[in-house]
N, C-alpha and C positions, 0 to 999 in steps of 0.2 A: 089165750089172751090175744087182743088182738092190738096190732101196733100201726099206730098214725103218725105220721109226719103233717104238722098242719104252718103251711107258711102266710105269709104276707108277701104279696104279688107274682104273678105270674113268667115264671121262665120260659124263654123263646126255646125251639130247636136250637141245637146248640152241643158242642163237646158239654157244656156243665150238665145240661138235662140228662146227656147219655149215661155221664157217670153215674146220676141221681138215679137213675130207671133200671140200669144194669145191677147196680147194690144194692135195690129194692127188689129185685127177681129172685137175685140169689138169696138174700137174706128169707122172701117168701118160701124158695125151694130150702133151706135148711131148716128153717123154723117148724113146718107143716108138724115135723116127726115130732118136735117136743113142745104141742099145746101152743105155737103162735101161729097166726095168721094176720095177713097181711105181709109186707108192710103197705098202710098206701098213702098215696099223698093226696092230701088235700091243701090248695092255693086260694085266701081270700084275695079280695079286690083293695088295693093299697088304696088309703084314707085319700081324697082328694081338699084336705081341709089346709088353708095355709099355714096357719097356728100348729106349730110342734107337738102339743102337750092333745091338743083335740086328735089333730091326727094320730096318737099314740091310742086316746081313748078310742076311737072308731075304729082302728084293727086290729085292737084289743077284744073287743067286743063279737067283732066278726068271727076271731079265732076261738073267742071261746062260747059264742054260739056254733060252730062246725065240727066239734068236739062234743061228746058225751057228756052229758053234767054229773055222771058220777065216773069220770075215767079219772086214772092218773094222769097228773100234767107236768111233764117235765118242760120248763122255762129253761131257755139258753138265754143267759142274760149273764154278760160284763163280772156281776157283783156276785154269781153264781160261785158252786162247790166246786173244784177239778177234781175228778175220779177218777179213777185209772179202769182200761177197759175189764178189769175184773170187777172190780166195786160195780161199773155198770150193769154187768153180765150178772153178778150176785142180787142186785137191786130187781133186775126185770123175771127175772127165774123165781125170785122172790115173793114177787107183785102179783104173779101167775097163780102160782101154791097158794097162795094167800085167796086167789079166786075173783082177782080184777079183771071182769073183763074186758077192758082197755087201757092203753098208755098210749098217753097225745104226747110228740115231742113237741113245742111250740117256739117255732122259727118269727120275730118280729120282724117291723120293718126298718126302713132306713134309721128309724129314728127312735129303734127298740123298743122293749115293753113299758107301758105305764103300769100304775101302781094297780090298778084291779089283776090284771092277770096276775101279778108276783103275787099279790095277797091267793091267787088262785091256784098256784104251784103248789104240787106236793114236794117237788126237789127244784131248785135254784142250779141248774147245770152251766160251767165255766167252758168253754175251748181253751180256754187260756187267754192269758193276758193283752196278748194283739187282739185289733181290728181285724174281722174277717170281710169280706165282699160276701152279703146273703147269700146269693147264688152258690157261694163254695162250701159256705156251712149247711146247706144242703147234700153237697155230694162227700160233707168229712162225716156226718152223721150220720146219711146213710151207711156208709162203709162200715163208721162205728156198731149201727144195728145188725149187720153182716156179720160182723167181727163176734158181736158176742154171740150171736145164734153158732158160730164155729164155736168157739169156746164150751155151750153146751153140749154140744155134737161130739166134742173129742176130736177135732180136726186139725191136725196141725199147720192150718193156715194160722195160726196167732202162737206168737213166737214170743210172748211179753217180755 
C-alpha cells in the first residue's frame, strides 16, 4: 500500500522540512518489508481567494485532485477521532490486508478543511485539541507514519 502525505502550501528549506523528509525516509526504509511504500509528500498551491470558505473550497479540491479517487483519506481536522498510535498502526496494516492501494493523509490549510473533503474522509483524524502551526503537523505525522511502520516491524523504537 502506498502512503501520501498530501498538504496545502509549500514548506521552505528549513529544520521543519528536515524533520518531515528524515521521517519520511525512514518510515519508506521500514515500511518496504511489510507491503508499504512510499511515504511521499505531495504540496498543493495554497487557495489565493480572499473569502475563507472559497479558499477552503479551492485547496480542498486541489488536494483531493492529487490524491487517488479510490485511496483512503485520512483528514486531520480539529473535529477529528484521537487514536492512539496503535489504533493508527491497526487501521493502516488493516487498510493494506484489505488491499487498498493507497492512504492520503490530508494536511489543510491555514484555514482547514471545508465540507467536501470531510464528506471525502474515510477517517476524521484529531492531533489533539491545540492549534498546531501546518508546518509541525507535517513533521508529527510523519513521525507518526514512522512510528507505526516500527510498531509492525517489531522495533522497539515505540514504547506506548
Amino acid at each position: 500500500m502506498r502512503i501520501v502525505l498530501a498538504a496545502v502550501g509549500r514548506q521552505r528549506a528549513g529544520p521543519e522540512r528536515e524533520i518531515v523528509e528524515r521521517y519520511l525516509e525512514r518510515a519508506g526504509r521500514a515500511g518496504r518489508s511489510l507491503g508499504f511504500s512510499g511515504p511521499d509528500l505531495i504540496e498543493v498551491e495554497e487557495g489565493r481567494e480572499r473569502d475563507a470558505a472559497r479558499r477552503q473550497r479551492a485547496e480542498g479540491q486541489k488536494l483531493l485532485a492529487a490524491v487517488s479517487p479510490e485511496s483512503r483519506r485520512i483528514v486531520l481536522d480539529a473535529r477529528g477521532r484521537g487514536l492512539t498510535t496503535e489504533e493508527l498502526t491497526e487501521l493502516m496494516a488493516r487498510w493494506r490486508d484489505e488491499g487498498a492501494g493507497t492512504t492520503a493523509f490530508l494536511v489543510g490549510g491555514a484555514d482547514g478543511h471545508g465540507e467536501e473533503v470531510r464528506r471525502e474522509a474515510d477517517l476524521m483524524l484529531s492531533l489533539g485539541a491545540m492549534t498546531w502551526p501546518h508546518l509541525l503537523v507535517r513533521a508529527m505525522l510523519a513521525e507518526q507514519i514512522y512510528r507505526c511502520m516500527t510498531v509492525l516491524a517489531g522495533h522497539p523504537y515505540h514504547r506506548g
